[in-house]
N, C-alpha and C positions, 0 to 999 in steps of 0.2 A: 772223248772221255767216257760218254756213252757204252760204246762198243766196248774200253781196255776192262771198265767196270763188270761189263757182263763174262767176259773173258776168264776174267781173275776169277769171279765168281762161280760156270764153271767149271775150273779146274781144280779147286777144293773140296777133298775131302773125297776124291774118287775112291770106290775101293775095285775090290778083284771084280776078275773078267768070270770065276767061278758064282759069284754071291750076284753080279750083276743079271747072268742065265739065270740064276735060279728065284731070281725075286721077281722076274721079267714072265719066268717058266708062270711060277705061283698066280701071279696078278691077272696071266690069261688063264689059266684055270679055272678061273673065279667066274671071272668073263663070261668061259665057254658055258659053265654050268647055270649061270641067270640067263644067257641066252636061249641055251635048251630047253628049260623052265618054260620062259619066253614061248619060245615054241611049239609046246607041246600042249600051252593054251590058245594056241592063234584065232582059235575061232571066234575067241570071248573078242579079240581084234579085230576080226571082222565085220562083228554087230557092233561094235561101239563108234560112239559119233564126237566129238571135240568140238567145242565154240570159245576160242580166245578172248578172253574179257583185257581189253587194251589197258582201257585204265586201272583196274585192278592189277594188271601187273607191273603197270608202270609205280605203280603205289609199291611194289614187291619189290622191285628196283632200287626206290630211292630209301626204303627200310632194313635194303641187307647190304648199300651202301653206310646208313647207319649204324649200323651190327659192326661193321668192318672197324670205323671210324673207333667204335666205345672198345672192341679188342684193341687197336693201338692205343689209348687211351689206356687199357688195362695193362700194354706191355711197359707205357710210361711211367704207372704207378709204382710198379713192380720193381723198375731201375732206381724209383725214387727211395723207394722203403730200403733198398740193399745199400744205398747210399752214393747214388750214383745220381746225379742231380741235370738230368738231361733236357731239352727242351723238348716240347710236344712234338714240334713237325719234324725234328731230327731224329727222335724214336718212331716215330710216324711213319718216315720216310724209310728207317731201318725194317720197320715190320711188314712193311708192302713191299719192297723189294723183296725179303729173304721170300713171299710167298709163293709167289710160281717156281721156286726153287724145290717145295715139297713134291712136287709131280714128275720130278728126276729119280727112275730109277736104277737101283743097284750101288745106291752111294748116301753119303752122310752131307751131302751137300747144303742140306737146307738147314740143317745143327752149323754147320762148318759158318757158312756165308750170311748166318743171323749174327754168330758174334764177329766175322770177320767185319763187319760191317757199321755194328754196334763200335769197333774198334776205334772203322772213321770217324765214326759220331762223337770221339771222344768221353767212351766209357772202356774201360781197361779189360781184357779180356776175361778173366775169372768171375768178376761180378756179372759179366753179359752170357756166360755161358749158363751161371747159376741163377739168374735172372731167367733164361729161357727153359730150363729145366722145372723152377716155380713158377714162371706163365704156364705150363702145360698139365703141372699138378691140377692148379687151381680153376683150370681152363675144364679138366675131366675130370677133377672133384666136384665140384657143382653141377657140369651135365648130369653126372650119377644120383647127385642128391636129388637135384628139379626131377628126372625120371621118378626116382621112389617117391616122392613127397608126392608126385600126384598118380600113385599106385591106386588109394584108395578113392580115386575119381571114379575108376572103371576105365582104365586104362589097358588092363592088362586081367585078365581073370585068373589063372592058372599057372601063375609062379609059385613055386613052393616057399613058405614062410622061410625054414633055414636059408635059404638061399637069400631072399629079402633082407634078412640079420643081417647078415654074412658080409652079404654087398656093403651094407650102410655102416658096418662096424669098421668095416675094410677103409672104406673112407676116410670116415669119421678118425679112423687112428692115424693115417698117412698124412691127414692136413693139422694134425695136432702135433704129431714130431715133429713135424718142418722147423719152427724156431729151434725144438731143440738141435735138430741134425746142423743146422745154421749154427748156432752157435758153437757147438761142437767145432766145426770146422775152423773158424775162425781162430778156438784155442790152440789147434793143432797146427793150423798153416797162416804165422803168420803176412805173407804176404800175398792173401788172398784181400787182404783189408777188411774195411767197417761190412759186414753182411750178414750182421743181424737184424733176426726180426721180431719185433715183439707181436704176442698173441691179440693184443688189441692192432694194431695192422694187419695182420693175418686176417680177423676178424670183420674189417671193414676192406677188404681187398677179394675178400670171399662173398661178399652182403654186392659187391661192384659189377662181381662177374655173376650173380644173378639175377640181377637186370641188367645186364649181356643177352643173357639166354631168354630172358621178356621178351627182348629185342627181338631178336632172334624168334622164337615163336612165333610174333605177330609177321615178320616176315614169311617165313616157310606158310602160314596160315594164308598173307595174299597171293603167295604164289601160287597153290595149291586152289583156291576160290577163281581165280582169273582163269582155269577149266573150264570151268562153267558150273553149272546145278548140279551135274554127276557127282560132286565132291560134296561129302555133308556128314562129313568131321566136325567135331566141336576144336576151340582154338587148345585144353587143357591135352588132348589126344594126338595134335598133333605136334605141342611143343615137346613132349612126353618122349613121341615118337622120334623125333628128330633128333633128341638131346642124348639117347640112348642108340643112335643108328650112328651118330656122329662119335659119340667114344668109342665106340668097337671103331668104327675108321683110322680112331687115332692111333688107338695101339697097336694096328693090323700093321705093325712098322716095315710089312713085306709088300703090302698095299702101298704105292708112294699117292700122298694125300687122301686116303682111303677109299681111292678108285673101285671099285668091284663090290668093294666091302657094306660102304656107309649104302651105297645106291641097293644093293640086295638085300639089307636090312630095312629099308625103307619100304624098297616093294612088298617084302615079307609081312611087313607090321600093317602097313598101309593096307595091303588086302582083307585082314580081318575086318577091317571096316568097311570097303570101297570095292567094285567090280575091279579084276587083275588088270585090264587095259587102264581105268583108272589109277590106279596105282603106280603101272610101271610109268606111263606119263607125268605124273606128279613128282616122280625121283628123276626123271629125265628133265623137266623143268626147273626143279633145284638145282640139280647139277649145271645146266646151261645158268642158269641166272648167277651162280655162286663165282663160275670159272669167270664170265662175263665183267661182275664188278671188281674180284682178284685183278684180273687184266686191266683191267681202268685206271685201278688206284696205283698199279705200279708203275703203269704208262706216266701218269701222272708225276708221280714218286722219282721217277727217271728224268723224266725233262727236269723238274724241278728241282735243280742241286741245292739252290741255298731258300 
């Protein structure tokens, strides 16, 4: 049952053999040029020396095990406010599986096979597709905020104010339509069903997922410490960092799971603070710990049907 599951999953949502080259083309592009980067500083890799702090990262493990857990959590919420009254481990189980779906590229698989799936779970398709489309609002509306909100830590020196506005109004206006665009929709289609949302839900569904991103912080923070002493970021710089490396990932929707993207954004940011061989190590440690518990929980998620 296993295997037909993975099967059916996928073969959803494939697109062309055109868009598959060229998002394939793009993704190693990205690649080659952090590599070069890479490269062209080798030497600062040569002098540099790494000591793995075991338990510190074991602590970094079982915290973005955590982070994982409060995202299904927040995809549970999300079904609930739309009106879809799902239990935890069956949304749970939905959102771990569609995971490793994201890192297919050249296809809509992982949009396709969250609501395919959500289907089984017994929530109806339209609520589960707009359900996933408000998990990812709310998911990169909040990264964006927690980045600006701690602008003025000294996070960042040298972004220009307009831009700052810009970002935060952009937000700010995108997660205040939501109920309206919801309700909208509901007038015009009625058999998308109950998927309204009121701006007090909104409100506490947004307050959810930023202590996600706490989460999350202190996570990237022990991954990034289990280095060793080379690393001496404060915890505010590198939730900052990470919350702003991670939306540009999301959106890179040519990047599948924002491969190339989130990790050269990271090295990028990360060097203003930290020697380049620190850096790139640190994004290469996230990336391995992120893919690591993704695989876990869907291993998991897979064995465990009911």
């Amino acid at each position: 049952m296993n295997a037909d599951l993975l099967l059916r999953l996928l073969s959803l949502g494939r697109g062309g053999r055109l868009r598959t080259v060229m998002q394939v083309a793009g993704n190693l592009l990205i690649l080659a040029v952090l590599a070069f980067a890479l490269y062209q500083n080798r030497h600062q890799f040569q002098q540099a020396s790494f000591s793995l702090d075991y338990p510190m990262a074991a602590l970094a493990l079982a915290l973005w095990v955590g982070a994982y857990l409060l995202f299904a959590m927040g995809w549970t919420l999300v079904l609930r406010a739309l009106g879809s009254p799902v239990g935890w481990w069956k949304a749970s189980r939905v959102f771990f599986l569609s995971q490793g779906l994201k890192y297919i590229p050249g296809s809509v698989v992982y949009a396709f096979g969250r609501v395919y799936l959500a289907q089984e779970a017994g929530v109806r398709a339209i609520p589960a597709a707009i359900g996933l489309a408000l998990e990812s609002f709310l998911a990169l509306g909040t990264a964006i905020l927690v980045f600006l909100a701690l602008l003025p830590l000294g996070l960042v020196q040298d972004l220009p104010t307009p831009l700052i506005a810009g970002a935060l109004v952009g937000v700010v206006a995108i997660l205040v339509s939501l109920p309206l665009v919801l309700g909208r929709l509901s007038a015009f289609y009625a058999h998308t069903g109950p998927v309204d949302l009121s701006y007090t839900m909104l409100a506490l569904l947004s307050g959810f997922y930023v202590i996600i991103w706490l989460v999350v912080g202190f996570a990237c923070f022990a991954s990034l410490k289990s280095l060793g002493s080379g690393f001496n970021l404060g915890f505010v710089q590198v939730l900052g960092i990470y919350a702003l490396s991670w939306a540009a990932g999301l959106v890179a929707v040519f990047a599948p799971g924002g491969v190339g993207v989130r990790d050269g954004l990271l090295i990028l940011f990360l060097s203003r603070f930290v020697p380049l061989p620190v850096a790139a190590m640190g994004a290469a440690v996230l990336r391995v710990q992120t893919l690591v518990v993704e695989g876990a929980l869907a291993f998991i998620a897979l064995k465990l049907q009911r």
